[in-house]
Biotite code that builds the C-alpha atoms (Angstrom):
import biotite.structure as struc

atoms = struc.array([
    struc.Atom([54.077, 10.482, -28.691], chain_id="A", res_id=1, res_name="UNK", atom_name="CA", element="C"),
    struc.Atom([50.890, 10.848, -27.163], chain_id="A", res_id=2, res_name="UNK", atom_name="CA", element="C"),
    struc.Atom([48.566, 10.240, -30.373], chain_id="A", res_id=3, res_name="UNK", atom_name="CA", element="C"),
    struc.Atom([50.734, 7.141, -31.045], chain_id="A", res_id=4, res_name="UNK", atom_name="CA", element="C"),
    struc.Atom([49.808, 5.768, -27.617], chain_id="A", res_id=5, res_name="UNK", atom_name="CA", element="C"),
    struc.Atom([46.202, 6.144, -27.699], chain_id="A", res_id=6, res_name="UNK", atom_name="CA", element="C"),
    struc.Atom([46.483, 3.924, -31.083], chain_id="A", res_id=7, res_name="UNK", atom_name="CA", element="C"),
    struc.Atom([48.262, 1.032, -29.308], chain_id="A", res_id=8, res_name="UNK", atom_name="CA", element="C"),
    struc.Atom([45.531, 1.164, -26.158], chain_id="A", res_id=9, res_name="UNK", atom_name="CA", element="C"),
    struc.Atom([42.809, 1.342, -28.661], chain_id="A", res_id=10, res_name="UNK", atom_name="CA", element="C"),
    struc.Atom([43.766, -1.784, -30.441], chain_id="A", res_id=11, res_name="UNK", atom_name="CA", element="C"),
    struc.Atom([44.692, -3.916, -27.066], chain_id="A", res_id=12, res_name="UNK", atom_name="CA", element="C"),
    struc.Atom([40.929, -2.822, -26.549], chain_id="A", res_id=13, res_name="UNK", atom_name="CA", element="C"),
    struc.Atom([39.969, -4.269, -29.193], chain_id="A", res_id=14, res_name="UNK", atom_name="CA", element="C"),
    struc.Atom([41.921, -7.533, -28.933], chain_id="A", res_id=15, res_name="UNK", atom_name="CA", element="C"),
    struc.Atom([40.932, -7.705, -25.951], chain_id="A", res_id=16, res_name="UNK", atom_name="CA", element="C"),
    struc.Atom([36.988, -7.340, -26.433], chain_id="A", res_id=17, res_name="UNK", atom_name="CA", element="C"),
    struc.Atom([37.175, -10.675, -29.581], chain_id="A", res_id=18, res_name="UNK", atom_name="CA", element="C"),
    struc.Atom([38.742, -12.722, -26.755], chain_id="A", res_id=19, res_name="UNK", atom_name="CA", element="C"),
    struc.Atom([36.116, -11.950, -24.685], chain_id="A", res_id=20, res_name="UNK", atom_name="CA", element="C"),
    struc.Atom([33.811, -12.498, -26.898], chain_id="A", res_id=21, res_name="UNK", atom_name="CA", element="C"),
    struc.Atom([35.201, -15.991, -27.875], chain_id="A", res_id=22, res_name="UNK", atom_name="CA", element="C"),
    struc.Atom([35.719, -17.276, -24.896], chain_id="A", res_id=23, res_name="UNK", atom_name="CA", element="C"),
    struc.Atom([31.787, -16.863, -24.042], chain_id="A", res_id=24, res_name="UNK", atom_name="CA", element="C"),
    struc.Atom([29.878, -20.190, -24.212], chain_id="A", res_id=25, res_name="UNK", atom_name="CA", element="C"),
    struc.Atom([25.710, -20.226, -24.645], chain_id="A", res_id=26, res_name="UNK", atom_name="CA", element="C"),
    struc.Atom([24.456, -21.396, -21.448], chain_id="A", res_id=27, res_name="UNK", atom_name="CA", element="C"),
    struc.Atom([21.340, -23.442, -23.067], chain_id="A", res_id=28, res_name="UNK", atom_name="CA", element="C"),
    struc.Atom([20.840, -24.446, -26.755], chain_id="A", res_id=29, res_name="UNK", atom_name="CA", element="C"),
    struc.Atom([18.213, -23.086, -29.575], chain_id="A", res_id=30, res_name="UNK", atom_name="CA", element="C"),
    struc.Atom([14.923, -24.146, -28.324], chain_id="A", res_id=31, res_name="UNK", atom_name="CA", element="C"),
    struc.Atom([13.652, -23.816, -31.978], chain_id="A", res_id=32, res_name="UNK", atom_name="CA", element="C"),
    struc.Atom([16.107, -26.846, -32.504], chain_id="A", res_id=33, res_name="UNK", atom_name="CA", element="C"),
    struc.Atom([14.385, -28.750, -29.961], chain_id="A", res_id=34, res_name="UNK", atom_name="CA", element="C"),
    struc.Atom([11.058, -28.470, -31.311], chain_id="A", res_id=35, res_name="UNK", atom_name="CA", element="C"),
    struc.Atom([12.246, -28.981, -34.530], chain_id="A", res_id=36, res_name="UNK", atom_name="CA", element="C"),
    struc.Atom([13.196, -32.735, -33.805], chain_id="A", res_id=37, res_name="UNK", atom_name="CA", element="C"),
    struc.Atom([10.739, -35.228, -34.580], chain_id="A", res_id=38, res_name="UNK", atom_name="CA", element="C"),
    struc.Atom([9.965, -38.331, -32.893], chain_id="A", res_id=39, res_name="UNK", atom_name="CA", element="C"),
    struc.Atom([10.236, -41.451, -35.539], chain_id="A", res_id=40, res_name="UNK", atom_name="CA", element="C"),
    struc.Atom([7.942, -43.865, -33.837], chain_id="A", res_id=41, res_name="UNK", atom_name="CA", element="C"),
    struc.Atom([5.519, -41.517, -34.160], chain_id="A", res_id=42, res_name="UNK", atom_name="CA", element="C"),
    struc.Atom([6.031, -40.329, -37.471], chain_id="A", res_id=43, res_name="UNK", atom_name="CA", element="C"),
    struc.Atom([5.794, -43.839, -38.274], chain_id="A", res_id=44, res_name="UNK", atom_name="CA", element="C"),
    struc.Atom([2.365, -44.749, -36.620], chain_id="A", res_id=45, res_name="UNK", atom_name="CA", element="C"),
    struc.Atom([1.218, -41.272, -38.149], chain_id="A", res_id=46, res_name="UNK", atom_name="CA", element="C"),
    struc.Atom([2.591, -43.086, -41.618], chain_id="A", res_id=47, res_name="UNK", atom_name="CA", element="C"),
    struc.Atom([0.605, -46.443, -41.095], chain_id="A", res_id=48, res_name="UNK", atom_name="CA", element="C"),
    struc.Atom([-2.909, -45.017, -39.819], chain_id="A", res_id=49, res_name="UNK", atom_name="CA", element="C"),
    struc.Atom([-2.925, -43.133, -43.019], chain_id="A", res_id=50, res_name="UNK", atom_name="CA", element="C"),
    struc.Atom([-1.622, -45.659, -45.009], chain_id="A", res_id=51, res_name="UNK", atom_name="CA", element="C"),
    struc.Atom([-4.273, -47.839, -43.029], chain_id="A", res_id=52, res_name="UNK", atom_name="CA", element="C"),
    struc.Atom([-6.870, -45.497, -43.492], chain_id="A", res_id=53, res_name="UNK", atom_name="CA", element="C"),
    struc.Atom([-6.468, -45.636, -47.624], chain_id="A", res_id=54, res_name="UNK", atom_name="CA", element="C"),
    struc.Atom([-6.504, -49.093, -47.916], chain_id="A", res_id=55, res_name="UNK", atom_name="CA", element="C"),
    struc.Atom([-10.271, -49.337, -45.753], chain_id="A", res_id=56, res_name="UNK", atom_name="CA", element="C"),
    struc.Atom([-11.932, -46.813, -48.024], chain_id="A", res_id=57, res_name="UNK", atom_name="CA", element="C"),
    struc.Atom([-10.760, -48.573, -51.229], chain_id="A", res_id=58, res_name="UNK", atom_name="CA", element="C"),
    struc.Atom([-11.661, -51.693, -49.550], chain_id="A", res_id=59, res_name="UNK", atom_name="CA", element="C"),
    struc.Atom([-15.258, -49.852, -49.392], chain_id="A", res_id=60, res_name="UNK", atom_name="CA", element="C"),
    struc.Atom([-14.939, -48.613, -52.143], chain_id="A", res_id=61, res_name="UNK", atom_name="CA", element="C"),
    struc.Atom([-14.732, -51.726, -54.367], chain_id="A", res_id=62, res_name="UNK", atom_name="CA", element="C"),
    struc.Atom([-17.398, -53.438, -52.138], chain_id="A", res_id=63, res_name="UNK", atom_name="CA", element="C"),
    struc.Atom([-19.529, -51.026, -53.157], chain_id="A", res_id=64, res_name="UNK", atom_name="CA", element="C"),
    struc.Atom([-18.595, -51.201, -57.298], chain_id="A", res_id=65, res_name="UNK", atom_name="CA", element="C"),
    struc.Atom([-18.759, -55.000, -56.394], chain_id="A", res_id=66, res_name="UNK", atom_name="CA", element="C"),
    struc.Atom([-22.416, -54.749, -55.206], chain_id="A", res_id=67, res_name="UNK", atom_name="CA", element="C"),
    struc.Atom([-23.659, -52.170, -57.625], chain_id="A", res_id=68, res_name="UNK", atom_name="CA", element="C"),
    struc.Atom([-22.347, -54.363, -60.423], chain_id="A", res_id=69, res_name="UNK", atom_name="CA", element="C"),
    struc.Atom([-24.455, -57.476, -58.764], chain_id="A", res_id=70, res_name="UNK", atom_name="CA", element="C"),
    struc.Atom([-27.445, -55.868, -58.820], chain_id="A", res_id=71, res_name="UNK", atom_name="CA", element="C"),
    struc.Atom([-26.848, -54.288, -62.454], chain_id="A", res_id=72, res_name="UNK", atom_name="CA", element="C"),
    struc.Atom([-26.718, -57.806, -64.073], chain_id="A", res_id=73, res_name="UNK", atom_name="CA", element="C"),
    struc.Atom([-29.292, -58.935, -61.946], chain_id="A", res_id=74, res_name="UNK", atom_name="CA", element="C"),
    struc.Atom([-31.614, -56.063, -62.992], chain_id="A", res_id=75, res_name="UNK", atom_name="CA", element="C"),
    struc.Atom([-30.385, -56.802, -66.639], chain_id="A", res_id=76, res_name="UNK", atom_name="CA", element="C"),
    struc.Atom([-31.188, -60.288, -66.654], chain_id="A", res_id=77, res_name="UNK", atom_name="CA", element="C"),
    struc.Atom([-34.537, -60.226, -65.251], chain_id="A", res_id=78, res_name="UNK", atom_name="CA", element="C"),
    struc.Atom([-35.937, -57.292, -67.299], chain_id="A", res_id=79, res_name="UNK", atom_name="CA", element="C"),
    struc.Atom([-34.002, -57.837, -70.384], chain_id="A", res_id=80, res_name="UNK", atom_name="CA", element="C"),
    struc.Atom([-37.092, -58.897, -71.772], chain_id="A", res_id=81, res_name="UNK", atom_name="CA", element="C"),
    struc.Atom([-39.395, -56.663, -70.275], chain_id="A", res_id=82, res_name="UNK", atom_name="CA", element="C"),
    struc.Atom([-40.405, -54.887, -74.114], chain_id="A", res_id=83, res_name="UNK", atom_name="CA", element="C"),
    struc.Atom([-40.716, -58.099, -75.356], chain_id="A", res_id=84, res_name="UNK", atom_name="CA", element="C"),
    struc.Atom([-43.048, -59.519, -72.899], chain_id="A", res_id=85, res_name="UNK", atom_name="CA", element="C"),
    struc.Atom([-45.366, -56.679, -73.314], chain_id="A", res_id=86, res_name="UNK", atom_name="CA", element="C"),
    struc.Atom([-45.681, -56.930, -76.773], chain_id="A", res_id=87, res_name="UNK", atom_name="CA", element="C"),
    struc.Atom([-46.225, -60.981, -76.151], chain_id="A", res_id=88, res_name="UNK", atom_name="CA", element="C"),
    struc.Atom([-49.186, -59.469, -73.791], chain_id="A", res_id=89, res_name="UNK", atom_name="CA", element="C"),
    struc.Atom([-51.193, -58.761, -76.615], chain_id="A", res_id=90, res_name="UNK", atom_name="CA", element="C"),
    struc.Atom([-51.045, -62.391, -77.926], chain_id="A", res_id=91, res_name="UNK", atom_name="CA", element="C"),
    struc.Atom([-52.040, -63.621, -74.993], chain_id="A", res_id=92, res_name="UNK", atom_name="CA", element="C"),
    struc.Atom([-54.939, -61.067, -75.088], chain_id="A", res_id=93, res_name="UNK", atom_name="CA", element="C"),
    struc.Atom([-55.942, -62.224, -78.674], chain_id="A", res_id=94, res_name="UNK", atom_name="CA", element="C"),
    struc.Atom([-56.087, -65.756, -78.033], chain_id="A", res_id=95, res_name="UNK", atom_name="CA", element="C"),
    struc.Atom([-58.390, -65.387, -74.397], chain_id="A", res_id=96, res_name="UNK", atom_name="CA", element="C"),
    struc.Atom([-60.747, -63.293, -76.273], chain_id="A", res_id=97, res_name="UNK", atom_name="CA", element="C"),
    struc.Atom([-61.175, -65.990, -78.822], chain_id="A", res_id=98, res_name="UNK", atom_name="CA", element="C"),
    struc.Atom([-62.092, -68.232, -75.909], chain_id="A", res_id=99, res_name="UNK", atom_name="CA", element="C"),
    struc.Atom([-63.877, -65.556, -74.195], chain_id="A", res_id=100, res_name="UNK", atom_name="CA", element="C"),
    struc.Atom([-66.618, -65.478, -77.178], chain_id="A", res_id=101, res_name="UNK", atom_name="CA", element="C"),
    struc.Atom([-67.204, -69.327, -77.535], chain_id="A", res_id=102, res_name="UNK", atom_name="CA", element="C"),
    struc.Atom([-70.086, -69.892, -75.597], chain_id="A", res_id=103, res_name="UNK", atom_name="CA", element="C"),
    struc.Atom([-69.705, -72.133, -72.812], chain_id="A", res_id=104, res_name="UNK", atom_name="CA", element="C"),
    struc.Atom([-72.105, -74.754, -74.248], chain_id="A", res_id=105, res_name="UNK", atom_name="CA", element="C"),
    struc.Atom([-70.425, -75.013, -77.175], chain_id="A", res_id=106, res_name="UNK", atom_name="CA", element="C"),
    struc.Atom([-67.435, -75.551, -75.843], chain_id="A", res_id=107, res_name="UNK", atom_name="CA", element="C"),
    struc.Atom([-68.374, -78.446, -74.061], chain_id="A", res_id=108, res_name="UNK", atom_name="CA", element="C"),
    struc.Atom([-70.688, -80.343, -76.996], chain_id="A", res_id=109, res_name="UNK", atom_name="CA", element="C"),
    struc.Atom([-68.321, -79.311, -79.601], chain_id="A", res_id=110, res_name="UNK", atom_name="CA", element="C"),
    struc.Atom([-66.607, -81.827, -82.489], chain_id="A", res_id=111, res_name="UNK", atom_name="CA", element="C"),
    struc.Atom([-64.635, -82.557, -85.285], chain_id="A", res_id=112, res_name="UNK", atom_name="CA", element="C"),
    struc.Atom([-62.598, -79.586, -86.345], chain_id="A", res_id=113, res_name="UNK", atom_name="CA", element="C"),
    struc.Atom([-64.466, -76.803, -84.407], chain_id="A", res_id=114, res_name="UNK", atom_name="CA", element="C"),
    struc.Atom([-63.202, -78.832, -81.288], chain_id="A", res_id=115, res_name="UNK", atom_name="CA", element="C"),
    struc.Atom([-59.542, -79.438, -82.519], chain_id="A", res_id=116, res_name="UNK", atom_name="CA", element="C"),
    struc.Atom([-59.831, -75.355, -82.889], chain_id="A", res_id=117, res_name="UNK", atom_name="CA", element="C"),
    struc.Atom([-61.188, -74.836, -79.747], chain_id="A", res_id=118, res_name="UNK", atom_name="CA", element="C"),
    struc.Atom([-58.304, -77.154, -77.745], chain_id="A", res_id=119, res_name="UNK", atom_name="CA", element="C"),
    struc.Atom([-55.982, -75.595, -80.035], chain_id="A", res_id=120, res_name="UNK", atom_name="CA", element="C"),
    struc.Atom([-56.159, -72.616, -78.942], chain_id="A", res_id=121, res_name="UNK", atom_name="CA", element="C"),
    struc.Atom([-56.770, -73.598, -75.497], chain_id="A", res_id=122, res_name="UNK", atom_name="CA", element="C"),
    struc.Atom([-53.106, -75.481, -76.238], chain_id="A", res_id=123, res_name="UNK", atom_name="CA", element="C"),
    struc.Atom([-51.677, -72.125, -77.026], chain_id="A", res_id=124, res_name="UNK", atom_name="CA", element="C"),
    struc.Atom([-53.113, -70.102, -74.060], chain_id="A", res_id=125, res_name="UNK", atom_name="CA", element="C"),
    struc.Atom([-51.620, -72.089, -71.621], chain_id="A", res_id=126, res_name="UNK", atom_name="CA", element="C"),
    struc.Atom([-48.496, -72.114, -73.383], chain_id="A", res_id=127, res_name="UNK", atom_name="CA", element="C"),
    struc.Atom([-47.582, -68.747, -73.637], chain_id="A", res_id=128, res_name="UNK", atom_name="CA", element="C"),
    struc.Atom([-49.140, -68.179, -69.887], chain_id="A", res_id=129, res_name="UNK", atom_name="CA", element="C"),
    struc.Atom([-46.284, -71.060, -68.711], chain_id="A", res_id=130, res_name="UNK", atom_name="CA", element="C"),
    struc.Atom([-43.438, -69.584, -70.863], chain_id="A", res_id=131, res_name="UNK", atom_name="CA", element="C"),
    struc.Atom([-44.205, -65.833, -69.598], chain_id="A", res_id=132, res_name="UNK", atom_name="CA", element="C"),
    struc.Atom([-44.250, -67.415, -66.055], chain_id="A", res_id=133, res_name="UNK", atom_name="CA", element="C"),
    struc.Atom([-40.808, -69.330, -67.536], chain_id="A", res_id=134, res_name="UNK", atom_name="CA", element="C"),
    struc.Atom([-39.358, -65.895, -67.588], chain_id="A", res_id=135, res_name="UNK", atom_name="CA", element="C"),
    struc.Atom([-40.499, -64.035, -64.515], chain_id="A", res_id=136, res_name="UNK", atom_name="CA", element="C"),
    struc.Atom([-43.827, -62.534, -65.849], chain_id="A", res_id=137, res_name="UNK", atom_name="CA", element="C"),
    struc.Atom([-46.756, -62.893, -63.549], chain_id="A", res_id=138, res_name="UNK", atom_name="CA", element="C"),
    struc.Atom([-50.650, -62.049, -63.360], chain_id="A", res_id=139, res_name="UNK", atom_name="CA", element="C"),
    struc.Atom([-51.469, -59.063, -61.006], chain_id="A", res_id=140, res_name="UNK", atom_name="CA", element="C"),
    struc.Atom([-53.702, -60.126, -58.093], chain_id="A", res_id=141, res_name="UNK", atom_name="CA", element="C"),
    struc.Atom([-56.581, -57.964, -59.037], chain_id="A", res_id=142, res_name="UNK", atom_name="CA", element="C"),
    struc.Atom([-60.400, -59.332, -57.898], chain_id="A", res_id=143, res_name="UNK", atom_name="CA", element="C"),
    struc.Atom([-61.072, -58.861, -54.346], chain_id="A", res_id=144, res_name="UNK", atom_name="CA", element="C"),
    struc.Atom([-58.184, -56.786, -53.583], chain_id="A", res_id=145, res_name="UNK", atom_name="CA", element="C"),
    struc.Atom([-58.006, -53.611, -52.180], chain_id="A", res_id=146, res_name="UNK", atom_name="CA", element="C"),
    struc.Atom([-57.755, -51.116, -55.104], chain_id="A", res_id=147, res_name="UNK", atom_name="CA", element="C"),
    struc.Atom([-53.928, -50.238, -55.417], chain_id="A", res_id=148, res_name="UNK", atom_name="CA", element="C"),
    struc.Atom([-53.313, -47.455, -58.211], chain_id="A", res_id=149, res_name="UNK", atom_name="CA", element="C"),
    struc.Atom([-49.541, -48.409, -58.514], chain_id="A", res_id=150, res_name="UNK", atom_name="CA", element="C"),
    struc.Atom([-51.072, -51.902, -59.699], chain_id="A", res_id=151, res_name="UNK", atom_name="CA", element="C"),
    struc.Atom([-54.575, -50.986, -61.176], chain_id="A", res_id=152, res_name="UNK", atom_name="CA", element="C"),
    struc.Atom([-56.191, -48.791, -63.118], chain_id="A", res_id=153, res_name="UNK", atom_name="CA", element="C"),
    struc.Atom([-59.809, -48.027, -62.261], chain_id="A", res_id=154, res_name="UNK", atom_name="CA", element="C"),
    struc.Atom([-62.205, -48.301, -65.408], chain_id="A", res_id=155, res_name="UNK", atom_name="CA", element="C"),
    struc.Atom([-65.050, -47.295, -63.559], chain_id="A", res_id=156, res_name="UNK", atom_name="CA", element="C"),
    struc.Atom([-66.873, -47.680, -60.212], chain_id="A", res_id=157, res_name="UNK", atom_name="CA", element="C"),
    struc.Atom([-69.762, -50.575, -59.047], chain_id="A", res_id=158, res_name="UNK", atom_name="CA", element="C"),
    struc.Atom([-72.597, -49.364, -56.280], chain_id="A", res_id=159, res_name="UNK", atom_name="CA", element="C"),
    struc.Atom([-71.897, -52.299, -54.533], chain_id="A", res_id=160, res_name="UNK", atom_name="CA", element="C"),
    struc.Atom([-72.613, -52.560, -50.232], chain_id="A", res_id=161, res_name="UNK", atom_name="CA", element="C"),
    struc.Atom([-71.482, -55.858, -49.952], chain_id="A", res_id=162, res_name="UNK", atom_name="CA", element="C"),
    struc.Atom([-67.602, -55.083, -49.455], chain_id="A", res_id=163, res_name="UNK", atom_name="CA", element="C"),
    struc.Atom([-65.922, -52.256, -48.274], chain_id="A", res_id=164, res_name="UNK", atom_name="CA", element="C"),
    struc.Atom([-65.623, -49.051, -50.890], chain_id="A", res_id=165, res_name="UNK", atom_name="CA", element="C"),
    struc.Atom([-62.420, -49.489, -52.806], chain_id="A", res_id=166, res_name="UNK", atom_name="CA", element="C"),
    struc.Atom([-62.350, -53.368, -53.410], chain_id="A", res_id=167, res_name="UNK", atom_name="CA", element="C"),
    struc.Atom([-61.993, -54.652, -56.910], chain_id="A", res_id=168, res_name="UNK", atom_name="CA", element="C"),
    struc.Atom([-65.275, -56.706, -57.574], chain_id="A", res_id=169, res_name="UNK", atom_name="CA", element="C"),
    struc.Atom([-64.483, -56.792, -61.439], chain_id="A", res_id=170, res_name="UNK", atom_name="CA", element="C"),
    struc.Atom([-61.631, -57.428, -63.903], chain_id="A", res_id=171, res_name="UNK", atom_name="CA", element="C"),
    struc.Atom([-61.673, -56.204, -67.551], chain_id="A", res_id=172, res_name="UNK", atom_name="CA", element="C"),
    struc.Atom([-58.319, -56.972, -68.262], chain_id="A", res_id=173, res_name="UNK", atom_name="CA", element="C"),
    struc.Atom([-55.716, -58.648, -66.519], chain_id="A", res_id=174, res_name="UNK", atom_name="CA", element="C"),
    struc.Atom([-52.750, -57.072, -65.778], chain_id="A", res_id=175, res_name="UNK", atom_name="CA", element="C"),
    struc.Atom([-49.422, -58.597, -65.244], chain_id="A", res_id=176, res_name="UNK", atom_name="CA", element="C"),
    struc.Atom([-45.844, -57.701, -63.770], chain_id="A", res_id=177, res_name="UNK", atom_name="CA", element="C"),
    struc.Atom([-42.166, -59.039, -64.198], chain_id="A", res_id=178, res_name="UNK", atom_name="CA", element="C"),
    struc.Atom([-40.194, -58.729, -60.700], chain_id="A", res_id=179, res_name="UNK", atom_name="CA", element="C"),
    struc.Atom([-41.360, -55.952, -59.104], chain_id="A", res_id=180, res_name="UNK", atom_name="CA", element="C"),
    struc.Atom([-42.087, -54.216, -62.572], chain_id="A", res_id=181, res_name="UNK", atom_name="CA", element="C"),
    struc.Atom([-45.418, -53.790, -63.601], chain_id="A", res_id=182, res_name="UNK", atom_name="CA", element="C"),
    struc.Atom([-45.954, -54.383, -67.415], chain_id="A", res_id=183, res_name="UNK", atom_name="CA", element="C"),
    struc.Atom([-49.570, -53.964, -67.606], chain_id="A", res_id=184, res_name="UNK", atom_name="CA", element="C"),
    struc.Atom([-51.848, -52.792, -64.532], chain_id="A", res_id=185, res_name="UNK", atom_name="CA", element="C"),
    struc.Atom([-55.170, -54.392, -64.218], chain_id="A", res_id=186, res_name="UNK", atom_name="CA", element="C"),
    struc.Atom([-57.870, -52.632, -65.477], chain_id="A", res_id=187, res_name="UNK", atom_name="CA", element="C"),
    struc.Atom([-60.762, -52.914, -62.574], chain_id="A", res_id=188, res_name="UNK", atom_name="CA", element="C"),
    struc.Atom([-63.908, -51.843, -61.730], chain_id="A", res_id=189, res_name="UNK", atom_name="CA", element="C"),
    struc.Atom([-64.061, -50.637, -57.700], chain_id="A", res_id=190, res_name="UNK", atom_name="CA", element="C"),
    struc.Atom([-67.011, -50.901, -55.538], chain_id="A", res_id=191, res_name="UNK", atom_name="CA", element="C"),
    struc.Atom([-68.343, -47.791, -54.504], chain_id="A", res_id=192, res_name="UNK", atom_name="CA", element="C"),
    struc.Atom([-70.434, -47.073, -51.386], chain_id="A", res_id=193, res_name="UNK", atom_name="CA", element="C"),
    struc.Atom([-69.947, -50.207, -49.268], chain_id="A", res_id=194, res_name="UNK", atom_name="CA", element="C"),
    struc.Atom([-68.530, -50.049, -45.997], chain_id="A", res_id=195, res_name="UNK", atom_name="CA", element="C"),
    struc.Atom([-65.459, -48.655, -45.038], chain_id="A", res_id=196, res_name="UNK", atom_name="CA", element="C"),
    struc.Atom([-62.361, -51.039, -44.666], chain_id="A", res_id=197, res_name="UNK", atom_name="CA", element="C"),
    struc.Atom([-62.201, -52.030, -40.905], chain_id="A", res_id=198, res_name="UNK", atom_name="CA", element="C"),
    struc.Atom([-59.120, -50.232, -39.719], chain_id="A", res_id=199, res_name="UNK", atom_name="CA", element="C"),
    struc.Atom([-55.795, -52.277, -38.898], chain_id="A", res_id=200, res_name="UNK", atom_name="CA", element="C"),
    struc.Atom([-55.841, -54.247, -35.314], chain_id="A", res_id=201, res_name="UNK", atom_name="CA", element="C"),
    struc.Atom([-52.804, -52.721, -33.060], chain_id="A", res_id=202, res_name="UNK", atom_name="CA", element="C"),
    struc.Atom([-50.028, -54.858, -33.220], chain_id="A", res_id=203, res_name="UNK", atom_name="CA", element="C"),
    struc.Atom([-49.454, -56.721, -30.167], chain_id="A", res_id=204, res_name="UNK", atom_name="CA", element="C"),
    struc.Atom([-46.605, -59.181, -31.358], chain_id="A", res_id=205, res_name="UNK", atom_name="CA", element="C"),
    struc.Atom([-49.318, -61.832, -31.878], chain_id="A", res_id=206, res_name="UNK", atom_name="CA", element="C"),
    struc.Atom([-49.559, -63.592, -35.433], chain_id="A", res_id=207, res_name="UNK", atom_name="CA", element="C"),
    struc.Atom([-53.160, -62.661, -34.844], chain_id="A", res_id=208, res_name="UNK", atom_name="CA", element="C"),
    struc.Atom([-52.275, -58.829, -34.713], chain_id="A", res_id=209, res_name="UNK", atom_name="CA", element="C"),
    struc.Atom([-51.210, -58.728, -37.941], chain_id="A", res_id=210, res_name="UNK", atom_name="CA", element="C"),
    struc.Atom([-53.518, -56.959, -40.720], chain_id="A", res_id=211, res_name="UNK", atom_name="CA", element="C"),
    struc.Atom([-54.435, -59.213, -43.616], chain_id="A", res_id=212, res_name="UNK", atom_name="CA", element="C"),
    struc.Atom([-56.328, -57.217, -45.833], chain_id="A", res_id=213, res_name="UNK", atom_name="CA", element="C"),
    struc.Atom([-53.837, -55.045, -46.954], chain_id="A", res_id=214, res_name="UNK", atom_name="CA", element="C"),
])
């Protein structure tokens, strides 16, 4: 009798203890569940500054393609013909130095045929000089200017104490440029052992300050 007893009190116990334990309600909630909640406004605004944010760079983006595409095809079309002006350079040359060795006076008293040659090719010098202008090709400012070695190319040097050291005082052969392309530099002679360049005023925000002989 008493090992049967101990059985019943043991499982009242127990009863007794999953009641307990039933009955018990959490004083405060999961605080992981808390954080875990999200606002939606602003998930939303997160949403629409990125969504923003893509849209301005592909904006910039295809300004930039726009842009670089502009100044392709403007690059293309004004030194398309850069090869073939230069090889039009040397017509040019050919018909000047056929002027160049007509003597001056016989030029001017010159008839009949030998002066329809001469005005011929007069005719035709000026002519291809006007078309190359036509299409962007230009003479480089050579005599009297300040010897620039992106532009010219010095042939040789002139003793010369009239202007300062490093001016052009002679052209051998003209050069020319399309845009800001040079086809042909200039080939010079520089004067050598004149005075130096007078240095550049200080600029004062006059017109006056402004350094012309550059």
């Amino acid at each position: 009798m008493a090992g049967k007893s101990f059985s019943l009190n043991t499982e009242e116990d127990r009863m007794s203890d999953e009641n307990a334990a039933q009955g018990e309600t959490p004083e405060t909630e999961n605080p992981e569940t808390e954080a875990a909640e999200v606002d939606p406004v602003e998930a939303l605004k997160a949403e629409n500054a990125e969504l923003k944010d893509r849209v301005l760079r592909s904006h910039a983006e295809m300004e930039n393609l726009r842009k670089r595409t502009e100044r392709d095809v403007a690059d293309t079309r004004t030194y398309a013909i850069a090869g073939f002006a230069r090889d039009m350079l040397t017509a040019t040359d050919a018909l000047s130095r056929a002027l160049v060795v007509i003597p001056a006076e016989t030029r001017e008293t010159a008839d009949g045929a030998l002066k329809s040659l001469i005005d011929g090719i007069e005719l035709a010098d000026r002519e291809m000089q006007r078309l190359l202008a036509k299409h962007g090709v230009k003479p480089i400012e050579a005599a009297g200017q300040k010897f620039d070695p992106h532009r010219h190319q010095a042939m040789f040097e002139v003793p010369n104490a009239e202007v300062p050291e490093g001016t052009v005082v002679q052209v051998v052969q003209e050069g020319f440029a399309i845009g800001d392309r040079v086809l042909r530099p200039a080939m010079v002679g520089v004067a050598k052992g004149g005075a130096a360049a007078a240095p550049a005023p200080e600029a004062n925000g006059d017109a006056e300050g402004i350094d012309k002989s550059a």
